[in-house]
C-alpha positions in Angstrom: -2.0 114.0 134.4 0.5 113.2 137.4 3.8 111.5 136.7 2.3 108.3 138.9 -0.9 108.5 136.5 1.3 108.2 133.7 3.2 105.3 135.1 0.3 103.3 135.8 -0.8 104.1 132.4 2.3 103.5 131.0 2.3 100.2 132.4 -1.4 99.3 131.5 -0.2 99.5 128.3 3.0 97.6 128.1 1.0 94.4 130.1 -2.0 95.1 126.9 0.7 94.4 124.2 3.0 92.1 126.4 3.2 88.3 124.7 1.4 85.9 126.3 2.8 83.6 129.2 4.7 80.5 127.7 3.8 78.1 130.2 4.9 74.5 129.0 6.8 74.1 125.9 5.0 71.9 123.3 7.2 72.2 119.7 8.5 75.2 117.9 8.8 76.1 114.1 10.3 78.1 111.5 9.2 80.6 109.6 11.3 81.9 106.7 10.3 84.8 104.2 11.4 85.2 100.7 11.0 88.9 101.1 10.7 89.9 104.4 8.9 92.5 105.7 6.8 93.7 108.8 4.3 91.9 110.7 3.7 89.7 107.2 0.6 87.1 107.6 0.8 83.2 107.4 -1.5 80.1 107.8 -0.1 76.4 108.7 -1.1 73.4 109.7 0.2 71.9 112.5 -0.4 68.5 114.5 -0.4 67.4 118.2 0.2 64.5 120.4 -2.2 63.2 122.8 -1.9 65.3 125.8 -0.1 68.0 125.1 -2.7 70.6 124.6 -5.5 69.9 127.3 -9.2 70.8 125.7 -8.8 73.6 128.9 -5.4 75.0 127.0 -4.6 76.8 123.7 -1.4 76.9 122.3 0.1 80.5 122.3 3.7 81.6 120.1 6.2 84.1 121.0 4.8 86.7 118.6 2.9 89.5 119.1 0.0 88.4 116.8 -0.9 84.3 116.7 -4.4 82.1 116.5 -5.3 78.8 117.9 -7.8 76.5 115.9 -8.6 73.4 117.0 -10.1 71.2 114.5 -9.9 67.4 115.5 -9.2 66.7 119.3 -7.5 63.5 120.6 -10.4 60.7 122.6 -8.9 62.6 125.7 -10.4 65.6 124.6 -6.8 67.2 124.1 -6.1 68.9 120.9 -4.9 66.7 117.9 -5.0 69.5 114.8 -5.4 72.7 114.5 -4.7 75.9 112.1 -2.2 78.4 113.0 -2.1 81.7 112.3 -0.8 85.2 113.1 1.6 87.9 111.4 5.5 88.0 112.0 8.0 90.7 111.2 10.7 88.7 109.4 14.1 89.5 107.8 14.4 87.9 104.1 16.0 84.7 104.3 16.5 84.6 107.6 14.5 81.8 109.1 12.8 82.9 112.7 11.8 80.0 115.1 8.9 80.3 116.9 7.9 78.7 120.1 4.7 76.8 120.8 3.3 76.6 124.6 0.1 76.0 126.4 -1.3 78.5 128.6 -4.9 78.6 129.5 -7.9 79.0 127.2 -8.9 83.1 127.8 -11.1 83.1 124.6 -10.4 85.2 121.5 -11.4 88.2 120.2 -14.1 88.8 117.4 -14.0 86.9 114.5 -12.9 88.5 111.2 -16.1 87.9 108.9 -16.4 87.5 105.2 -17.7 91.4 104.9 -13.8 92.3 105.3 -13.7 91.1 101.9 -15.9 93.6 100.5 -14.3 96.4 102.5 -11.1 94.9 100.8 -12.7 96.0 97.5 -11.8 92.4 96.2 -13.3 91.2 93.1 -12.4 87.9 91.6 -13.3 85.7 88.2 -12.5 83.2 86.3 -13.6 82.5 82.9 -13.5 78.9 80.8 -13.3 79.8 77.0 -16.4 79.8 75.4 -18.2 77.9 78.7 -18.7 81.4 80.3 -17.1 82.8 83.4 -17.5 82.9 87.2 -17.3 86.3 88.6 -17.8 87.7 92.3 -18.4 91.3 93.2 -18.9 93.0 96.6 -21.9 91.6 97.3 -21.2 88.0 97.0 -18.7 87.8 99.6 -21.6 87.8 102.3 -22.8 84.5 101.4 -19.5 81.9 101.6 -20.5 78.3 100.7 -18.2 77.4 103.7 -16.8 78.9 107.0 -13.6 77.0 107.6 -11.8 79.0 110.1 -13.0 81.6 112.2 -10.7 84.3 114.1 -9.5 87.4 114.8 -6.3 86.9 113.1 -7.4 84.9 109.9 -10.8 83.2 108.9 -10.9 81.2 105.7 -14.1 81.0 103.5 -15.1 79.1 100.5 -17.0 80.5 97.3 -18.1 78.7 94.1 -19.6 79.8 91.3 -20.8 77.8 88.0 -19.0 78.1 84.6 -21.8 79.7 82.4 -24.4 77.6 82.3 -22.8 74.6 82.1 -23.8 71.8 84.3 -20.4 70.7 85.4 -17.8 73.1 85.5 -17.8 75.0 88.7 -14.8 77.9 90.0 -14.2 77.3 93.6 -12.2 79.4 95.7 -10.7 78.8 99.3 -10.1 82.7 100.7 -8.2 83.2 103.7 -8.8 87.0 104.7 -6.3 88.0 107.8 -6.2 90.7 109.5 -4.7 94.2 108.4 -6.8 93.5 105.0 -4.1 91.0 103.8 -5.9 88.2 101.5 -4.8 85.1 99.9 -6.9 82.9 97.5 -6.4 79.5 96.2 -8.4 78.9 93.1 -9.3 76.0 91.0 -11.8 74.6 88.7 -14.0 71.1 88.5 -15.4 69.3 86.0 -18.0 66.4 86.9 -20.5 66.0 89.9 -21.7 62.8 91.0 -24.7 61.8 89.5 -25.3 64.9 86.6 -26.0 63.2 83.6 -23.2 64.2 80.6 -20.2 64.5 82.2 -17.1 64.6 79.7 -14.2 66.6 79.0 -14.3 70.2 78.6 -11.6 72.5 76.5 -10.7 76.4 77.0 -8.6 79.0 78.0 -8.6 79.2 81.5 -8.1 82.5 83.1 -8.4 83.8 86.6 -8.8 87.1 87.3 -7.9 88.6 91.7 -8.6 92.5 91.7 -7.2 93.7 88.6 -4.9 91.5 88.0 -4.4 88.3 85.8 -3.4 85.8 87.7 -3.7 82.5 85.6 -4.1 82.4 81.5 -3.7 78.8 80.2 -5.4 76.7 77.9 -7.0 73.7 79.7 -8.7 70.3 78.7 -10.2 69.5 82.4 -11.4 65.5 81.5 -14.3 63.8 83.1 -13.9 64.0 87.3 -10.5 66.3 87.3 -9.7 69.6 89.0 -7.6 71.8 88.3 -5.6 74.3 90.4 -5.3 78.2 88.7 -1.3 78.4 88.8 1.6 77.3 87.8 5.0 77.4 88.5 6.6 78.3 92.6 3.2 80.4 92.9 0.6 78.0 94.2 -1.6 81.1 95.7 -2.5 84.7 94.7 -2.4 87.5 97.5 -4.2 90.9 97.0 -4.4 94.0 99.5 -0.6 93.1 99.9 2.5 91.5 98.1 3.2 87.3 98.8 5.1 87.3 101.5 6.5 83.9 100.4 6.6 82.2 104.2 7.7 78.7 103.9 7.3 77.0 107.2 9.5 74.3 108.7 7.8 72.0 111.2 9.8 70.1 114.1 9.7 66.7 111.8 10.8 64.6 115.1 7.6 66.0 117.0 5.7 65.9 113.8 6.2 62.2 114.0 5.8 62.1 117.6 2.4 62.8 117.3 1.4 59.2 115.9 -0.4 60.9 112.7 2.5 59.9 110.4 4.7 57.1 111.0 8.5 57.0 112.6 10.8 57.3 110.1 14.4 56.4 110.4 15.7 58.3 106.9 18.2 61.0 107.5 18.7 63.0 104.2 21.1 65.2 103.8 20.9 68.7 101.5 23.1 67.2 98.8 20.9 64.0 98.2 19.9 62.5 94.9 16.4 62.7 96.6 15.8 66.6 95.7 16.5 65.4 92.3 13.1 63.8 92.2 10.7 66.3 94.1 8.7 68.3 91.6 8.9 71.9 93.4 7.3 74.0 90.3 3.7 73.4 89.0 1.6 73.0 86.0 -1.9 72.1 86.3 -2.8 68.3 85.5 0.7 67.6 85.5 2.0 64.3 86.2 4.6 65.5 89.1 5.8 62.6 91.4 3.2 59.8 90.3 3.9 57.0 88.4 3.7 57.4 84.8 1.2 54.5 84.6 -0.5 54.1 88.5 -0.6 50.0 88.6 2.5 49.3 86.9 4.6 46.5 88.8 7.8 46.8 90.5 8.6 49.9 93.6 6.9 53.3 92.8 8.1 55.9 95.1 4.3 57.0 95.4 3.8 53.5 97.1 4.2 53.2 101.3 1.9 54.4 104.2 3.1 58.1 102.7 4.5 58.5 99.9 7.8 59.7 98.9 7.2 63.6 98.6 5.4 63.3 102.2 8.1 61.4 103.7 10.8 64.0 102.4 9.2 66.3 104.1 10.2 64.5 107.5 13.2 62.9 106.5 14.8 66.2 105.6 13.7 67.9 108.7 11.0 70.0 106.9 13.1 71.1 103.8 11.3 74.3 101.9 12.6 72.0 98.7 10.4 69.0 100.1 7.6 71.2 101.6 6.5 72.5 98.2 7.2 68.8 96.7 3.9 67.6 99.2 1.9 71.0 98.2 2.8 70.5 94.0 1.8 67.1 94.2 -1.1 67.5 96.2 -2.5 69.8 93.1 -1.2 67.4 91.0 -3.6 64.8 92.0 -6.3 66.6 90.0 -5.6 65.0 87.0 -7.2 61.5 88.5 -10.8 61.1 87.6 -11.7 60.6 91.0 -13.2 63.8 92.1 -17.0 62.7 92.4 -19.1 65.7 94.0 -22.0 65.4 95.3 -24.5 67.9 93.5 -26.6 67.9 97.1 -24.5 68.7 98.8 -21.6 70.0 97.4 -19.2 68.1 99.3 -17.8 64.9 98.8 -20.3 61.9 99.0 -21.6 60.6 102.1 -21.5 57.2 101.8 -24.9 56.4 103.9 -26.7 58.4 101.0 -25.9 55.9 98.8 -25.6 52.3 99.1 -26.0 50.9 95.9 -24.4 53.9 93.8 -21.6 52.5 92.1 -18.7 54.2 89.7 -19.4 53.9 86.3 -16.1 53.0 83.7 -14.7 56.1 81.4 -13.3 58.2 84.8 -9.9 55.9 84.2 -10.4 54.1 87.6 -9.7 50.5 86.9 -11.3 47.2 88.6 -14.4 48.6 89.0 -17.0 46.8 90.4 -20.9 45.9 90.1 -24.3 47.5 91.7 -27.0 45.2 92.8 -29.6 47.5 91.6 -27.6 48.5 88.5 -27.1 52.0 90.2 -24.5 53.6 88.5 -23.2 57.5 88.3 -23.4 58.8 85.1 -21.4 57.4 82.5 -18.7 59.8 80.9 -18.2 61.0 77.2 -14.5 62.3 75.5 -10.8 61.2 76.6 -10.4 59.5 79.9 -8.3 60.5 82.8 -4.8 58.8 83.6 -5.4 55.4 85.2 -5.9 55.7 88.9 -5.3 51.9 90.6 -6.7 51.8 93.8 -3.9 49.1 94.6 -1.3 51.2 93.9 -2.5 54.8 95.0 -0.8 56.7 96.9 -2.0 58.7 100.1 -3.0 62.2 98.7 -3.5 65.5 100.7 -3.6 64.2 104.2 0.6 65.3 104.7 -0.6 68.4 103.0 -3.1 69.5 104.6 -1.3 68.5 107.9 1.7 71.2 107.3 -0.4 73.7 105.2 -4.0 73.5 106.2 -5.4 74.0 103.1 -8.9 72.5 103.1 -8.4 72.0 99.9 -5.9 69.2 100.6 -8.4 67.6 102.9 -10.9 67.7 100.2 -8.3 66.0 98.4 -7.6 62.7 100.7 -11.9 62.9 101.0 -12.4 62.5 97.3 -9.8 59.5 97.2 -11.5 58.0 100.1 -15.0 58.0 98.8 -13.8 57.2 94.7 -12.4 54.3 96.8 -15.5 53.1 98.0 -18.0 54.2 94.6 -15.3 51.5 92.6 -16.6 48.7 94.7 -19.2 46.1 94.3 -22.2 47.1 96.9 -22.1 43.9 97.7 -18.8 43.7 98.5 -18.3 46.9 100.4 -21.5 46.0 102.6 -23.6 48.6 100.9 -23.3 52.0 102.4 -20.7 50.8 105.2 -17.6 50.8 103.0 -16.0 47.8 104.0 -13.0 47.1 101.9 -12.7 43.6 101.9 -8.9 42.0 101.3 -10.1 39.1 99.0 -12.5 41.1 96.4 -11.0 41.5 93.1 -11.7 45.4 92.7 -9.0 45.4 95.6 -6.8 42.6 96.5 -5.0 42.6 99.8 -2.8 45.6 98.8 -5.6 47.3 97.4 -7.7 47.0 100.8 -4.7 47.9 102.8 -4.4 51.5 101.0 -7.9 51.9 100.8 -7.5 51.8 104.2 -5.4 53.6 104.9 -6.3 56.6 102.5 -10.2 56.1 104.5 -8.4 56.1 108.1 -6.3 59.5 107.1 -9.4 61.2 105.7 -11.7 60.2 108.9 -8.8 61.6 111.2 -8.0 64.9 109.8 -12.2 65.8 108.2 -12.7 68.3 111.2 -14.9 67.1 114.4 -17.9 68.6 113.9 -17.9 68.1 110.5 -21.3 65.9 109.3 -18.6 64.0 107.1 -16.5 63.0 110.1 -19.3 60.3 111.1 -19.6 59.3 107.7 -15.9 57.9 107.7 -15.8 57.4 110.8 -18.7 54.7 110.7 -17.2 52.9 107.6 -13.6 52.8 109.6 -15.9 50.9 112.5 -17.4 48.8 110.2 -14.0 47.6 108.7 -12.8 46.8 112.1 -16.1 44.9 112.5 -15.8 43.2 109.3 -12.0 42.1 109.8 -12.8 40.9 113.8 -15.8 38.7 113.1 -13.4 37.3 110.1 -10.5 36.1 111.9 -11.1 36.8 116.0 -14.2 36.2 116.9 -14.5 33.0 114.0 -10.7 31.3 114.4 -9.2 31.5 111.2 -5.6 31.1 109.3 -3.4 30.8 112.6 -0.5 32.6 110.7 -2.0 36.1 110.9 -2.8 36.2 107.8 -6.0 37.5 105.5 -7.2 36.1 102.5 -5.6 37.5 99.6 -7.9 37.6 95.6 -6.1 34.5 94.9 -3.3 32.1 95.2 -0.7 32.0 92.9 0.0 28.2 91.9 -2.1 26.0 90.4 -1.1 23.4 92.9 -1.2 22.9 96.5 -0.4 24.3 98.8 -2.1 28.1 98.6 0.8 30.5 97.5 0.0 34.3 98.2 2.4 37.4 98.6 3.3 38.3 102.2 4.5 41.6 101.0 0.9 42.3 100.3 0.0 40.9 103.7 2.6 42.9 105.0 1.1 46.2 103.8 -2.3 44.9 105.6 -0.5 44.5 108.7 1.4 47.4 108.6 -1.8 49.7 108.0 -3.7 48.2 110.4 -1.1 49.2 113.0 -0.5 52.7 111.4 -5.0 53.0 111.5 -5.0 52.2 115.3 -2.4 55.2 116.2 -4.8 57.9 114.4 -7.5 57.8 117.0 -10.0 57.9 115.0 -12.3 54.5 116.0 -15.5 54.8 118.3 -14.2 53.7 121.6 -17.0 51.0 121.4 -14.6 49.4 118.6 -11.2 49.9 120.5 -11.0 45.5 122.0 -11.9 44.8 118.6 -9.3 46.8 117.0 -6.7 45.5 119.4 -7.9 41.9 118.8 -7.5 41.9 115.5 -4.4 44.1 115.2 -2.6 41.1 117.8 -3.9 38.5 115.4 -2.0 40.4 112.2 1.2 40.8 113.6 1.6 37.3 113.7 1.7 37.4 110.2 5.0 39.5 110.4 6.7 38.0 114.0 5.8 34.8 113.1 8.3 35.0 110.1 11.2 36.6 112.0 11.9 34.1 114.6 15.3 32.3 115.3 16.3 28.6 115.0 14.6 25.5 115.3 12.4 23.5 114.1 8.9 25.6 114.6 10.7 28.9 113.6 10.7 30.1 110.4 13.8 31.9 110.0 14.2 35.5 110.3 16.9 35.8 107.6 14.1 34.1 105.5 11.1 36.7 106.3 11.0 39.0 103.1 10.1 36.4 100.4 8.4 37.2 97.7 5.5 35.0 97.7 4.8 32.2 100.6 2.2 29.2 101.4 -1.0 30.6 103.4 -2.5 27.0 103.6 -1.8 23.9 102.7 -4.3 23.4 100.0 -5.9 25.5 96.9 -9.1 24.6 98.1 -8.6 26.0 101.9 -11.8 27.5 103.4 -11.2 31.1 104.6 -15.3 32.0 104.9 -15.7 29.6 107.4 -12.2 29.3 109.0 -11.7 25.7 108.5 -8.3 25.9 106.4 -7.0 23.4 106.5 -4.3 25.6 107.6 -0.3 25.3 109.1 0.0 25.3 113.0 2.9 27.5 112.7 5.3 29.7 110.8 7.4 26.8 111.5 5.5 24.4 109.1 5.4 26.9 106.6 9.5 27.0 106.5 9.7 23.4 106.2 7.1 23.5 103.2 9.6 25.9 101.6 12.6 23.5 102.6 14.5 26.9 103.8 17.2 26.8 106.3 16.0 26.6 109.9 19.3 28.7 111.2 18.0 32.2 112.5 21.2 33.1 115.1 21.7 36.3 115.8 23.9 38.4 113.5 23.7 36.1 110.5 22.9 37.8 107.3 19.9 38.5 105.9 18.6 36.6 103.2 16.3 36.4 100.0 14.1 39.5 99.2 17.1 41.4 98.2 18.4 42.7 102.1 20.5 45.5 101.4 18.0 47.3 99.3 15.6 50.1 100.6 13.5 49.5 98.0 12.7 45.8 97.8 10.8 43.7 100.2 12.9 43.9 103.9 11.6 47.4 103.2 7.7 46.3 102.4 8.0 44.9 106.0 9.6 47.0 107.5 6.1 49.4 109.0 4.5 45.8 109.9 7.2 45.2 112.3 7.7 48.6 113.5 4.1 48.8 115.2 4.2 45.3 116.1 6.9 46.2 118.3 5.5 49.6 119.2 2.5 48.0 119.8 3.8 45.4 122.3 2.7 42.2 120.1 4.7 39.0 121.7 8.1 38.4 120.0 7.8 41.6 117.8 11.0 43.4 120.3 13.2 40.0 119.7 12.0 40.0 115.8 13.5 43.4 115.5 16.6 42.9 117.2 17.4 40.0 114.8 16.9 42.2 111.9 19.1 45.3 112.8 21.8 42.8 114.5 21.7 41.2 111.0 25.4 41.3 109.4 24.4 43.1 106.7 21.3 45.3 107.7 23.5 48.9 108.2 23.7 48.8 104.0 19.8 48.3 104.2 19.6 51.2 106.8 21.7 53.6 105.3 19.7 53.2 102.0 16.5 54.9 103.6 18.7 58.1 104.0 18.4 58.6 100.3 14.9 56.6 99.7 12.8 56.7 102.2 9.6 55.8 102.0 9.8 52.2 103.6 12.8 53.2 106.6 9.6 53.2 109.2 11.2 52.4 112.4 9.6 51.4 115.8 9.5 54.5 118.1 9.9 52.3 121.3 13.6 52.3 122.2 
């Protein structure tokens, strides 16, 4: 071969392996190994604002080896999140940033199938004392119960296997095989389908088995409706073909909360905060981690917010490894609730058109459940009961998780809380199979709705496109936003903004209720319409009835005068809706207050509102109290553009003493949401 052959071949080459062209700059990230190593494999999730990734673009990394799931995409058609992958060389303890740009879509190469698991040589069991055990073998790799991600880089798989013959307990394993033969597996166990007759608590030594290898060896009572992930302490998955390479990754949080999928928060914690103090980083299955030791006890909960405080960390601390393995622990944490209803028919969480009437029986620790019309019920259960899960006070679960991590096991997660959600209520009350959570049914109250909500809006936005479940949620978010419009829009109703709450809380006129509660409403109902995830047949709805809540929260942050109510005022604890017990909220006819104005006469406050007064009432220089509760309602109002929502704000953070306020969501967080409009 000629010198000029070689050259041309020479440079064939180098333009084969050269990276690919970083077009526009969307984020970047860090990757840091425990070990280091060569060209070492991870998986992450990783969100994206409208826009940004064009359904004619892929993002592509500075590295020699990266893949580009999509699996949700923005109304626009633009990516919204997808599963990164690829292999890195890395230097222990050295983090590595990597850069995210668009280029255009060239296609990928083939897929790595579940067969490379076989060639692997990978076996895998797990055994439940005296139940039996769940084993796979080379054969049983060719038949996943789940494709979750397909590509030439890393495809993940699901398997599950029943416990013996037992007609509950089931071994499930999420399998992400990359390539180079690299494999990690996250595995857990289940006890209690939806409608099996006998479920109840099952006791054993729990052990899992990945090539030869123990992995897990624990004795287990797994309760009616639990999971339970096989590990325990730092080591949340098992690797085989290959040592852990221990990759922690660290997100851009400011783009991270760019992207509208969790709110704008304004904490900024710093590494020596009391806050790390709290994050549970090391895990034991059914553990209690970060939730409260008794879910519906009154007074703050760190768990309580539009994320709770392990999520928010995450953000607040710019993507801290400490807080990034607080949202993972506590994600498998949340298998101690009895809420894990799967459907035998599926084997997938329930979809809630396939039954309308079916409603949760008691003995799974849910509380406030409600009745079936046709006295359908899921089977009842027999043994101890799970810790009490309040629907009221739960936190979001697994959506954060899955956001930074990808695992579809935290999906499955937020899924199961969405749908236990809906199985608690009345038929009737829910509107049968359309899953309306309605604010004055007693299974939820108005804070109770609002998470419902919220939890059901997060689960339809991240349950993958082309998903059969997507619709399902989807459906019951439309028919929410249905419910709440022909309620107070399209019939006029309380003037204030407000919805009707379970009950007042006087005895005498006028109605008391909580506006904290309301505020929670409003506030969701603003975070709901940034995920994207209504039909655009239901977006003027939506926006109708979004303008009527955040009167609820403007409307209590005016100035002076006599039709203000004062914005020092705004974070009382409890507040008239109407001017008599007996108001009518079904048909609209009150008799309600003209204005916010009325209502602060009623209360004989001060009418003074000027600007950089002090806050009042409601505890003001406190993170944790209720000028925090408000605090999302107003954010989105402003973002959001509802009239006097910009001036509202400005009298709060011109308030004399709102920097102690601020400065307090450095170190507790979960309530510093901030507008993101300048």
């Amino acid at each position: 071969m000629n010198l000029h052959l070689i050259r041309r071949f020479a440079a064939a080459m180098l333009a084969a392996l050269s990276l690919p062209t970083l077009a526009g700059t969307v984020t970047t990230l860090q990757l840091n190994s425990a070990t280091g190593g060569t060209r070492l494999p991870f998986t992450i999730g990783q969100a994206l604002r409208q826009g940004d990734v064009p359904a004619s673009q892929v993002l592509v990394a500075d590295l020699p080896s990266f893949q580009f799931v999509v699996k949700n995409r923005w109304p626009d058609g633009s990516a919204k999140f997808a599963v990164l992958s690829g292999r890195a060389t890395l230097s222990s303890q050295v983090p590595k940033t990597v850069t995210l740009s668009t280029a255009p879509d060239a296609g990928t190469g083939k897929a790595i199938g579940p067969a490379s698991l076989a060639k692997a040589g990978l076996i895998a069991s797990v055994q439940f004392g005296s139940y039996g055990t769940a084993a796979w073998g080379t054969a049983d790799w060719a038949s996943p119960e789940r494709t979750l991600v397909s590509g030439p880089q890393m495809s993940s798989f699901t398997y599950r296997q029943p416990i013996g013959s037992d007609k509950h307990l089931v071994a499930w394993l999420e399998v992400r095989s990359y390539k180079g033969g690299q494999i990690e597996a996250l595995a857990w166990v289940e006890n209690g389908y939806l409608n099996v007759p006998k479920p109840g608590a099952r006791s054993g030594n729990v052990s899992f088995t990945l090539g030869a290898t123990t992995r897990f060896n624990q004795s287990l009572t797994l309760l009616n409706h639990q999971r339970a992930v096989l590990a325990s302490g730092s080591t949340l998955t098992h690797w085989f073909g290959a040592a852990d390479p221990q990759i922690t990754p660290r997100h851009d949080a400011a783009y991270l909360m760019s992207t509208h999928l969790v709110p704008n928060y304004r904490g900024a914690t710093t590494k020596s905060s009391p806050l790390y103090g709290r994050l549970s980083t090391s895990y034991t299955p059914l553990m209690r981690g970060d939730f409260p030791a008794e879910m519906g006890a009154t007074g703050y909960a760190p768990s309580i917010g539009l994320l709770p405080e392990w999520d928010v960390a995450y953000l607040t601390t710019l993507g801290d490894p400490r807080a990034y393995k607080a949202v993972l622990v506590n994600t498998f944490a949340a298998g101690r609730y009895g809420v894990h209803y799967r459907d035998e028919t599926s084997n997938r969480p329930l979809k809630l058109s396939a039954y309308p009437h079916l409603v949760m029986s008691d003995g799974s620790g849910v509380s406030n459940i409600g009745a079936s019309s046709t006295n359908s019920y899921t089977p009842a259960p027999s043994g101890g009961v799970p810790p009490t899960y309040d629907s009221p006070h739960h936190p979001s679960v697994g959506a954060m998780a899955y956001l930074v991590s990808g695992w579809h096991y935290a999906l499955e997660e937020s899924q199961f809380v969405a749908t236990a959600n809906f199985l608690k209520n009345s038929d009737t009350t829910r509107q049968f199979a359309k899953g309306v959570f309605e604010s004055s049914a007693g299974a939820n109250i108005t804070r109770g709705a609002a998470w419902a909500l919220r939890t059901l809006a997060q689960a339809a936005a991240l349950t993958p496109d082309k998903d059969t479940l997507h619709a399902e949620l989807v459906a019951s978010v439309d028919a929410n936003i249905d419910h709440y419009h022909a309620r107070y829009v399209a019939t006029a109703n309380n003037p204030l903004g407000l919805v009707e709450p379970y009950d007042h809380y006087t005895d005498t006129d006028p109605w008391e209720g909580a506006s904290w509660m309301d505020d929670f409403f409003t506030g969701v109902v603003g975070y709901l319409s940034e995920l994207g995830v209504n039909s655009p047949s239901r977006q003027t709805r939506l926006e109708a009835f979004r303008a009527h809540k955040y009167k609820a929260i403007v409307g209590r942050l005016g100035g002076s005068g006599a039709g203000a109510f004062s914005y020092r005022y705004a974070a009382q604890y409890n507040v008239p809706f109407a001017k008599t017990n007996d108001a009518d909220w079904s048909d609209g006819s009150g008799p309600w207050y003209a204005n916010w104005g009325e209502v602060a006469r009623e209360m004989e406050l001060p009418t003074s509102g000027n600007l950089g007064e002090p806050l009042e009432s409601g505890y003001p220089t406190e993170a944790t109290a209720y000028w925090g509760n408000l605090m999302p309602a107003i954010s989105y109002a402003v973002d959001h553009k509802a009239p006097g929502a910009a001036e509202g704000w400005n009298r709060i953070i011109h308030a004399s003493n709102f920097p102690v306020q601020a400065a307090g969501y450095n170190d507790d967080p979960v309530w510093g949401v901030k507008p993101r409009t300048p």
